[in-house]
KERO-404254 format. One record per residue: x, y, z of N, C-alpha, C in turn; residue in three letters. Coordinates in Angstrom, 2 decimals. Example, Ala and Ser with C-alpha at 12.3 -4.5 7.8 and 13.67 -1.06 7.14 Angstrom:
// KERO-404254
<atom><n_x>13.19</n_x><n_y>-5.69</n_y><n_z>7.80</n_z><ca_x>12.30</ca_x><ca_y>-4.50</ca_y><ca_z>7.80</ca_z><c_x>13.20</c_x><c_y>-3.30</c_y><c_z>7.80</c_z><aa>ALA</aa></atom>
<atom><n_x>12.85</n_x><n_y>-2.25</n_y><n_z>7.08</n_z><ca_x>13.67</ca_x><ca_y>-1.06</ca_y><ca_z>7.14</ca_z><c_x>12.90</c_x><c_y>0.03</c_y><c_z>7.87</c_z><aa>SER</aa></atom>
This chain:
// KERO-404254
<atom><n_x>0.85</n_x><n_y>-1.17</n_y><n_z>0.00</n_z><ca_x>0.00</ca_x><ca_y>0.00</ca_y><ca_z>0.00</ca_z><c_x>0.90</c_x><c_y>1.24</c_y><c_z>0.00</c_z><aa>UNK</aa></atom>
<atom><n_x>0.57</n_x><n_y>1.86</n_y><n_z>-0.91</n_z><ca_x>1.41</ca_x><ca_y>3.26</ca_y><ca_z>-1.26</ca_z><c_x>0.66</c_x><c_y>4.71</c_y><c_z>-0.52</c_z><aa>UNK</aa></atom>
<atom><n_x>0.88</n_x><n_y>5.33</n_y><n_z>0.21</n_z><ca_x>0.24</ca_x><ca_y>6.87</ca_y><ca_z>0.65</ca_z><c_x>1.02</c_x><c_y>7.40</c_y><c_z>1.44</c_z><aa>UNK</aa></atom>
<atom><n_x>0.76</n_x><n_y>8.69</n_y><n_z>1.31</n_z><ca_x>1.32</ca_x><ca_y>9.66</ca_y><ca_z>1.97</ca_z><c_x>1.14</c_x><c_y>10.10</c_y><c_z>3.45</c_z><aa>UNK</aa></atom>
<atom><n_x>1.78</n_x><n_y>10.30</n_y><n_z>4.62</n_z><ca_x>1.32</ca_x><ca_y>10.68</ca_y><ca_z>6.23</ca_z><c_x>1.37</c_x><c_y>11.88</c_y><c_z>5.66</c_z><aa>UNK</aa></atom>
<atom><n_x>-0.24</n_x><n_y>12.57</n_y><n_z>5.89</n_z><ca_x>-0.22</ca_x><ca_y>13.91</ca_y><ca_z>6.37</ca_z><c_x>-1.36</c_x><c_y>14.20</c_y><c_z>7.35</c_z><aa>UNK</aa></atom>
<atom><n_x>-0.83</n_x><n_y>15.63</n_y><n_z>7.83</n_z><ca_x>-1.79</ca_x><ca_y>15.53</ca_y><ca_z>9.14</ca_z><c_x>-2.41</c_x><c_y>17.36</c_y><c_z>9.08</c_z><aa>UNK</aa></atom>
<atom><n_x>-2.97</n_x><n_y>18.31</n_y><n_z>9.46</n_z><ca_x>-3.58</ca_x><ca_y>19.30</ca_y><ca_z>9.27</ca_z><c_x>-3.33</c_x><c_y>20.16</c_y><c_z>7.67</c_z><aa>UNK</aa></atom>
<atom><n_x>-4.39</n_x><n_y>18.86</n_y><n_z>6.80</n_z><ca_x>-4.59</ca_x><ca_y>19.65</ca_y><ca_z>5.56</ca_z><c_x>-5.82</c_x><c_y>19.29</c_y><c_z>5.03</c_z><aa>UNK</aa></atom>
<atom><n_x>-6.49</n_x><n_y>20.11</n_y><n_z>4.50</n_z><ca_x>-7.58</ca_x><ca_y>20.06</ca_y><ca_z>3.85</ca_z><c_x>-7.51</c_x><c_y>20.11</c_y><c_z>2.45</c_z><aa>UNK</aa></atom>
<atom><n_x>-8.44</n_x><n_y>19.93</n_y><n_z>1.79</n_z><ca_x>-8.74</ca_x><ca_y>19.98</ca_y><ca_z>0.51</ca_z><c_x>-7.72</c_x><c_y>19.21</c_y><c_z>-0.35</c_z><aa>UNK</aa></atom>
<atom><n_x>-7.07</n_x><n_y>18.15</n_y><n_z>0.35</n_z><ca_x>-6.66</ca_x><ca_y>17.03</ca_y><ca_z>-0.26</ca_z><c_x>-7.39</c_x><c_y>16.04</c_y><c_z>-1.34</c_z><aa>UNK</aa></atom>
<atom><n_x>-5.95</n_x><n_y>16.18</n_y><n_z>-2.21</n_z><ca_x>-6.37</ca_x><ca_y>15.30</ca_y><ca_z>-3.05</ca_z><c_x>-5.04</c_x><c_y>14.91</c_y><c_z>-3.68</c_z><aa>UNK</aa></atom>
<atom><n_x>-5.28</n_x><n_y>12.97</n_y><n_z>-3.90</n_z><ca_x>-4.08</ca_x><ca_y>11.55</ca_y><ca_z>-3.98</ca_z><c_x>-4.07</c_x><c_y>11.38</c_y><c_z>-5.21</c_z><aa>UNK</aa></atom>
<atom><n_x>-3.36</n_x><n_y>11.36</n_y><n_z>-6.42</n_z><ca_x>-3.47</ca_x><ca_y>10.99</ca_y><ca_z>-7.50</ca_z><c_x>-1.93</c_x><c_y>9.86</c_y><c_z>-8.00</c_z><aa>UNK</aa></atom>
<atom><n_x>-1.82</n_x><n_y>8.51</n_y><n_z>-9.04</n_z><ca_x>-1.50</ca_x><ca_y>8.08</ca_y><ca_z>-9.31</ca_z><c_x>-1.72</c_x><c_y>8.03</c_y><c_z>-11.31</c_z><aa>UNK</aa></atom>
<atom><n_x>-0.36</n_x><n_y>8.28</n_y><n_z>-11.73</n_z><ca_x>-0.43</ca_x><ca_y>8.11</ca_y><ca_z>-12.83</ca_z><c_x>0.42</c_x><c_y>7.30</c_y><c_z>-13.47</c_z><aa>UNK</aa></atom>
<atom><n_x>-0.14</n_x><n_y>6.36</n_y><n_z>-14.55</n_z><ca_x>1.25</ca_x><ca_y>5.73</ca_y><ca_z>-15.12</ca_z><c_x>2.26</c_x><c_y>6.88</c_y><c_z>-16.06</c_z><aa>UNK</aa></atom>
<atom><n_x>3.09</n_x><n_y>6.31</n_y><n_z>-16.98</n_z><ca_x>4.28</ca_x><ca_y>6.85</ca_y><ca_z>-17.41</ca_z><c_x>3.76</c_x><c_y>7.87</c_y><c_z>-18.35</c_z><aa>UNK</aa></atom>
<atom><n_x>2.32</n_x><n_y>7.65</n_y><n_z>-19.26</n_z><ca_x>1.61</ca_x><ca_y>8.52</ca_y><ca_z>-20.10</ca_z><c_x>0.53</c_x><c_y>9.26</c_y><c_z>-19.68</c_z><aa>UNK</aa></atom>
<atom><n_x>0.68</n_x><n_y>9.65</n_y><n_z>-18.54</n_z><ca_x>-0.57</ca_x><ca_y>10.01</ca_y><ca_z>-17.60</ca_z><c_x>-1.88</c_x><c_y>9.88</c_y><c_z>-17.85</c_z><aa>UNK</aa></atom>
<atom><n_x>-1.67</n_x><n_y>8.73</n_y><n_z>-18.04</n_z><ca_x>-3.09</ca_x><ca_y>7.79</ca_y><ca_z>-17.36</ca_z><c_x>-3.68</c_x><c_y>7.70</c_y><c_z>-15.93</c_z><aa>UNK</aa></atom>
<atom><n_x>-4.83</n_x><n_y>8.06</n_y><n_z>-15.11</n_z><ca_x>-4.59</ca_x><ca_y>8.64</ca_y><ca_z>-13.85</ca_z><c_x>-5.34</c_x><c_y>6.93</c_y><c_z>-13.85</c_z><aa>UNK</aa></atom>
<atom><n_x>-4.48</n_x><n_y>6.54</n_y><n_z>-12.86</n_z><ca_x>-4.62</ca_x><ca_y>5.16</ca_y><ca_z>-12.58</ca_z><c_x>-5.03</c_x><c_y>4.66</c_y><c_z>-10.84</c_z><aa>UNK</aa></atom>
<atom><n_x>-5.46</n_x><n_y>5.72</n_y><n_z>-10.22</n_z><ca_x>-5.72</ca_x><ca_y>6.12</ca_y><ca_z>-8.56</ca_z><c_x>-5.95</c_x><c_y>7.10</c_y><c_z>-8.18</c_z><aa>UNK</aa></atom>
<atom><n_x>-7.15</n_x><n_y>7.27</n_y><n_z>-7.35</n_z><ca_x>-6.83</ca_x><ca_y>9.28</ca_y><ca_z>-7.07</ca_z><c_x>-8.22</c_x><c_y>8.61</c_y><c_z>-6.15</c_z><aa>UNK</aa></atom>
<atom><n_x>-8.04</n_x><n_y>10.27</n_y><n_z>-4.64</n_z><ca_x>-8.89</ca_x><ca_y>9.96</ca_y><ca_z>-3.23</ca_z><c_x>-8.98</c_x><c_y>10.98</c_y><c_z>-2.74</c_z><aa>UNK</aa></atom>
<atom><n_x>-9.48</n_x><n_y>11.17</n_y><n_z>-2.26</n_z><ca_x>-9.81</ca_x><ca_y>12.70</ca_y><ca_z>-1.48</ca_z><c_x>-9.52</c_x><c_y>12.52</c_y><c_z>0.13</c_z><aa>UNK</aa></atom>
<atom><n_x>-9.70</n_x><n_y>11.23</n_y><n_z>0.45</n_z><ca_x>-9.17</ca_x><ca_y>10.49</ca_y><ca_z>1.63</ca_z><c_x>-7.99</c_x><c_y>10.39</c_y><c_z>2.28</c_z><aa>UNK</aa></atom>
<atom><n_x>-7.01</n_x><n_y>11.19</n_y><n_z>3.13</n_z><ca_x>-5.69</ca_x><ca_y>11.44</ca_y><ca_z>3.48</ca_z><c_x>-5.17</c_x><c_y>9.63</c_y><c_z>3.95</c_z><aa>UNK</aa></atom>
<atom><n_x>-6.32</n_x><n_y>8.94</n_y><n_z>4.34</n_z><ca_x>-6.28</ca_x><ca_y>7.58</ca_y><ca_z>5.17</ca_z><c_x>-6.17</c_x><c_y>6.15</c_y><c_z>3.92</c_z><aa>UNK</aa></atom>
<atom><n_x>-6.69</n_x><n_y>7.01</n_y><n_z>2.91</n_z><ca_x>-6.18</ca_x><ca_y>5.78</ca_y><ca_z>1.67</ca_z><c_x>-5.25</c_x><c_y>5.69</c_y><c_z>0.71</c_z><aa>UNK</aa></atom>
<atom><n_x>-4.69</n_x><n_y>4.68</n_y><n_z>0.24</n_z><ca_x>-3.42</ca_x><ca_y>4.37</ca_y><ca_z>-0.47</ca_z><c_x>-3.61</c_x><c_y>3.59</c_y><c_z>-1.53</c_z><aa>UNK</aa></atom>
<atom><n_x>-2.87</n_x><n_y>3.41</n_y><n_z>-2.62</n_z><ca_x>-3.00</ca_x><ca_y>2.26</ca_y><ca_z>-3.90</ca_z><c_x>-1.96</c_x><c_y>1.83</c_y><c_z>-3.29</c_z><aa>UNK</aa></atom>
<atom><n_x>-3.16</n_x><n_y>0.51</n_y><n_z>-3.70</n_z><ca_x>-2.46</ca_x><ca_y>-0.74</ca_y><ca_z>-3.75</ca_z><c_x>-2.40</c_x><c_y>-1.24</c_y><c_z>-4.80</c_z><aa>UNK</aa></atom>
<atom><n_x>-1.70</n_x><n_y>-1.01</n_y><n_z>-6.15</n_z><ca_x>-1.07</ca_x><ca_y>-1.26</ca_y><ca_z>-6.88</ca_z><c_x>-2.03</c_x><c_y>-1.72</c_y><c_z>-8.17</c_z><aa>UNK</aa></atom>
<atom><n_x>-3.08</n_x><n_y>-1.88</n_y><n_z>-7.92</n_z><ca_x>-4.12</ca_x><ca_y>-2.17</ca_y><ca_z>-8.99</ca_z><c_x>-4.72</c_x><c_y>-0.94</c_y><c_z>-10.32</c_z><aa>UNK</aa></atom>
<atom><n_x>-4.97</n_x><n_y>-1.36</n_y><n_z>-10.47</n_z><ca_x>-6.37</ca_x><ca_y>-0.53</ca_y><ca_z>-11.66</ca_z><c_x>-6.96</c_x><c_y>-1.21</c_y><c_z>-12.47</c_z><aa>UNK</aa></atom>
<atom><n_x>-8.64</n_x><n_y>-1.31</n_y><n_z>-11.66</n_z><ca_x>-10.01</ca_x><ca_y>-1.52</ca_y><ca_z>-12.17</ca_z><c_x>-9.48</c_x><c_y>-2.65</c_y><c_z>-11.81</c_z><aa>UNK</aa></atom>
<atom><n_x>-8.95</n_x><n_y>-3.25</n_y><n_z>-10.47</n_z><ca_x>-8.92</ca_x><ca_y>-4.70</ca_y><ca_z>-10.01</ca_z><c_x>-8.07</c_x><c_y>-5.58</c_y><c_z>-10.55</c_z><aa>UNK</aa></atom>
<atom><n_x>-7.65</n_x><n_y>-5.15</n_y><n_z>-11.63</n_z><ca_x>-5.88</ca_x><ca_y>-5.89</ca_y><ca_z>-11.86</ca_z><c_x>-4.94</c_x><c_y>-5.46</c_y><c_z>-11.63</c_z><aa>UNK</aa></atom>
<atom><n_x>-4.01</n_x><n_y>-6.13</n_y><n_z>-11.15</n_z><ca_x>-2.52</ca_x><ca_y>-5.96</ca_y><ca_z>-11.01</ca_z><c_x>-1.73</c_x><c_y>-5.12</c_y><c_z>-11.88</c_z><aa>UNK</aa></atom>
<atom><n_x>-1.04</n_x><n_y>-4.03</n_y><n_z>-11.72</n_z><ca_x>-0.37</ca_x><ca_y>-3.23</ca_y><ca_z>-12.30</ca_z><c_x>1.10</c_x><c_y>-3.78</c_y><c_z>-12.79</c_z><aa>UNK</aa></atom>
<atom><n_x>1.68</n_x><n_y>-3.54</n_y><n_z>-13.73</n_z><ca_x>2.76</ca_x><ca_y>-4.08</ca_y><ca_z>-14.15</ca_z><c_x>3.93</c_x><c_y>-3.49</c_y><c_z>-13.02</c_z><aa>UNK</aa></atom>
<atom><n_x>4.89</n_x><n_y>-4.13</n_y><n_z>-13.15</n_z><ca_x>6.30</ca_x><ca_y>-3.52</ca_y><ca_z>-12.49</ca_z><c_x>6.34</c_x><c_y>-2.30</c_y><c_z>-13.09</c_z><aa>UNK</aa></atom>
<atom><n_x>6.60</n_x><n_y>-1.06</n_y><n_z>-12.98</n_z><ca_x>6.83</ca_x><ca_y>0.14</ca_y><ca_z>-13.00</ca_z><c_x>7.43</c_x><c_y>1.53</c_y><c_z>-12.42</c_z><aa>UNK</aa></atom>
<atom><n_x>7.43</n_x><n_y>2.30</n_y><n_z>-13.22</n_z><ca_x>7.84</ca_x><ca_y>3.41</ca_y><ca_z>-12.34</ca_z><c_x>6.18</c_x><c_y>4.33</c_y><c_z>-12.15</c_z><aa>UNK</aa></atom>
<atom><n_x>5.55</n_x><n_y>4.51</n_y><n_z>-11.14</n_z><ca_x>4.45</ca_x><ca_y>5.48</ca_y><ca_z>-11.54</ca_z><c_x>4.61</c_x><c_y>7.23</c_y><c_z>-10.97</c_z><aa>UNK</aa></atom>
<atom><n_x>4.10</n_x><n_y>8.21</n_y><n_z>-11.13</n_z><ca_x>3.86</ca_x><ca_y>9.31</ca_y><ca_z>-10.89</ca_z><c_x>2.99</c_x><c_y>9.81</c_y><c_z>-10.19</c_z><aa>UNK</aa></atom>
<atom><n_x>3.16</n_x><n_y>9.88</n_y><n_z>-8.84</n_z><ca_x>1.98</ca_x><ca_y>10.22</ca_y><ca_z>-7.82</ca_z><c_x>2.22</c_x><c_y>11.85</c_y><c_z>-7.67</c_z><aa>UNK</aa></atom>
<atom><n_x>0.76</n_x><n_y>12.42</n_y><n_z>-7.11</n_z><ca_x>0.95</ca_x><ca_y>13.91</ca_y><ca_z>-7.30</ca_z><c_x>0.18</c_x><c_y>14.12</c_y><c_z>-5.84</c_z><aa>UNK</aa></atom>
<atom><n_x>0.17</n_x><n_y>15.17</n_y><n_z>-5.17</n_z><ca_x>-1.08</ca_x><ca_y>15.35</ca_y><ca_z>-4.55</ca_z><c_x>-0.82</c_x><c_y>16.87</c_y><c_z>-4.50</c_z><aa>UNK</aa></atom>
<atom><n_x>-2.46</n_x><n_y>17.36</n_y><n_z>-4.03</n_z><ca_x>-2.80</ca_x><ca_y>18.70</ca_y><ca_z>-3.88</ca_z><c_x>-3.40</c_x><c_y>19.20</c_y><c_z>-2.57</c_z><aa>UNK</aa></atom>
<atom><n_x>-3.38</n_x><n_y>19.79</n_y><n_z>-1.71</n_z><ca_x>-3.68</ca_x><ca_y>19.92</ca_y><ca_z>-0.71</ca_z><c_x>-3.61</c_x><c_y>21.35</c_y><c_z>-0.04</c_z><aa>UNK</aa></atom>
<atom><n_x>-4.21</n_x><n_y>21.50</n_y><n_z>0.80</n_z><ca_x>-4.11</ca_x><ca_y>22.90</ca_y><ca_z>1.75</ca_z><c_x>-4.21</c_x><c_y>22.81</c_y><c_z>2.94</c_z><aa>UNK</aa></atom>
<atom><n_x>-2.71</n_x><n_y>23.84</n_y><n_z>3.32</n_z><ca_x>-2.16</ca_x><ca_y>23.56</ca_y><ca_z>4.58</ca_z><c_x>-3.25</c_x><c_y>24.16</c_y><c_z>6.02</c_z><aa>UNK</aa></atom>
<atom><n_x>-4.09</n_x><n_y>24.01</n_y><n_z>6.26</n_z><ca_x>-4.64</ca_x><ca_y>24.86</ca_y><ca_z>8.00</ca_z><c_x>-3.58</c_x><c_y>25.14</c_y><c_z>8.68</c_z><aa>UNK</aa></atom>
<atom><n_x>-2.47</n_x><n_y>25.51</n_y><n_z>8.73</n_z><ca_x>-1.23</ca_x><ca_y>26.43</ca_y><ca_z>9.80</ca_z><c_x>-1.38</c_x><c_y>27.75</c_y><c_z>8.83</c_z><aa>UNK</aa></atom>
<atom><n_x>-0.87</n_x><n_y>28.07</n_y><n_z>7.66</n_z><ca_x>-0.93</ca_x><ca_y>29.24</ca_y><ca_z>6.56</ca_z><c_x>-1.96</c_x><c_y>29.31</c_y><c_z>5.46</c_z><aa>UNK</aa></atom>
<atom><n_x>-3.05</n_x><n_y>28.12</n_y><n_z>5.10</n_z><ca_x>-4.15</ca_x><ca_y>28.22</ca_y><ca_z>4.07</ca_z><c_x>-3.63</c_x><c_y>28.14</c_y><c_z>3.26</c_z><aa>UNK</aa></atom>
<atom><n_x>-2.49</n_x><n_y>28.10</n_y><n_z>3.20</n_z><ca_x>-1.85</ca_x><ca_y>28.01</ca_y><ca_z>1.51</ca_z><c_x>-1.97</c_x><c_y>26.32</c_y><c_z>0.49</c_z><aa>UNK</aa></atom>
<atom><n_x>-2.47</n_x><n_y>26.36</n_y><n_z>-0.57</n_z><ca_x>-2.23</ca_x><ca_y>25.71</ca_y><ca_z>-1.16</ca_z><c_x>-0.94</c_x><c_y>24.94</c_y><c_z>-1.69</c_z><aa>UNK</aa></atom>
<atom><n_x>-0.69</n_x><n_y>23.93</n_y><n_z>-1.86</n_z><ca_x>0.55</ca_x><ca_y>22.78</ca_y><ca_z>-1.99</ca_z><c_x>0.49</c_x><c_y>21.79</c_y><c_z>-3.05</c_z><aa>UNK</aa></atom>
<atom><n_x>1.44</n_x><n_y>21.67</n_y><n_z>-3.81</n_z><ca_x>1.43</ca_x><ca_y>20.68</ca_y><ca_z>-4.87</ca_z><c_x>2.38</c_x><c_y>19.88</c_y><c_z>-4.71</c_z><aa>UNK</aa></atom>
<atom><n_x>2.61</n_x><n_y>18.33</n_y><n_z>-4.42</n_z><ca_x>3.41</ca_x><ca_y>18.02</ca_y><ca_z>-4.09</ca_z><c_x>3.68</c_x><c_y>16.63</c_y><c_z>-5.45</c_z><aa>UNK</aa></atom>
<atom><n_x>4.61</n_x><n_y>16.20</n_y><n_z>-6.39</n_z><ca_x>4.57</ca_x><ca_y>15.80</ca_y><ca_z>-7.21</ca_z><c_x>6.16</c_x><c_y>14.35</c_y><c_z>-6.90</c_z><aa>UNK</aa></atom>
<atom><n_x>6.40</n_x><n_y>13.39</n_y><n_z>-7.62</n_z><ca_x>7.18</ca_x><ca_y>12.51</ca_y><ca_z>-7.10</ca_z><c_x>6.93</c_x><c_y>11.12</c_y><c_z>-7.86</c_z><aa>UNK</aa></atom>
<atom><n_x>7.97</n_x><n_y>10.01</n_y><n_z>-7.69</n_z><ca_x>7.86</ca_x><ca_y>8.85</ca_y><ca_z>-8.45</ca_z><c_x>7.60</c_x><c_y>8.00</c_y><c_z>-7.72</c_z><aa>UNK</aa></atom>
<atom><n_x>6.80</n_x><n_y>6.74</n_y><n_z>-7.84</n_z><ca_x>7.18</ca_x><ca_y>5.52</ca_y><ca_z>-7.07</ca_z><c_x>7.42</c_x><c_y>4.31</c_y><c_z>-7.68</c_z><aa>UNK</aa></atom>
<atom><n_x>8.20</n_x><n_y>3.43</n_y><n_z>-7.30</n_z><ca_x>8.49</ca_x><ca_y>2.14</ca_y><ca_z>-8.23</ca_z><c_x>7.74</c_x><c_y>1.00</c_y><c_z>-7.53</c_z><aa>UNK</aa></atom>
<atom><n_x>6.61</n_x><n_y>0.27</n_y><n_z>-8.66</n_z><ca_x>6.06</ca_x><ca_y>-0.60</ca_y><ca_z>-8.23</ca_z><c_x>6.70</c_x><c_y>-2.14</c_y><c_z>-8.49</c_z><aa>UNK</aa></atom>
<atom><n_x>7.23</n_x><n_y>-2.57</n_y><n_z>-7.50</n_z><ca_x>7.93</ca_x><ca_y>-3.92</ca_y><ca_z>-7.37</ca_z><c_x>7.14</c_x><c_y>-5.41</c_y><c_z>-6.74</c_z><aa>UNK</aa></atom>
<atom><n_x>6.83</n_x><n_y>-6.01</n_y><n_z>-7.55</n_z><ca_x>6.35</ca_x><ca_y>-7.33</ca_y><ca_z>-6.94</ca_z><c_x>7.17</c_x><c_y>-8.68</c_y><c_z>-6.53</c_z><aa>UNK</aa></atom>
């Protein structure tokens, strides 16, 4: 299970893309993670592109936070 710990932000949002941005996961849920699927099959070995968007409650400021993950079975 792949996700991010965050803790006082709102207006979150989890996104997963493969290599051609295909959005292959995405949650509005800070508490959920891919697990490696899309539409219930197994995802190939890969590199994917997770993004998220969010806003901080300490400054209100909006955040884009962008990054790779390698899916290994």
């Amino acid at each position: 299970m792949f996700f991010p710990k965050v803790m006082g932000v709102t207006n979150y949002h989890f996104m997963i893309f493969d290599r051609w941005g295909q959005l292959f996961f995405e949650t509005t849920n800070p508490n959920a993670g891919w697990d490696g699927t899309y539409k219930g099959d197994k995802c190939q070995e890969d590199v994917y592109v997770w993004k998220i968007t969010l806003t901080d409650v300490v400054d209100y400021n909006d955040h884009t936070y962008i990054g790779h993950v390698t899916l290994i079975r």
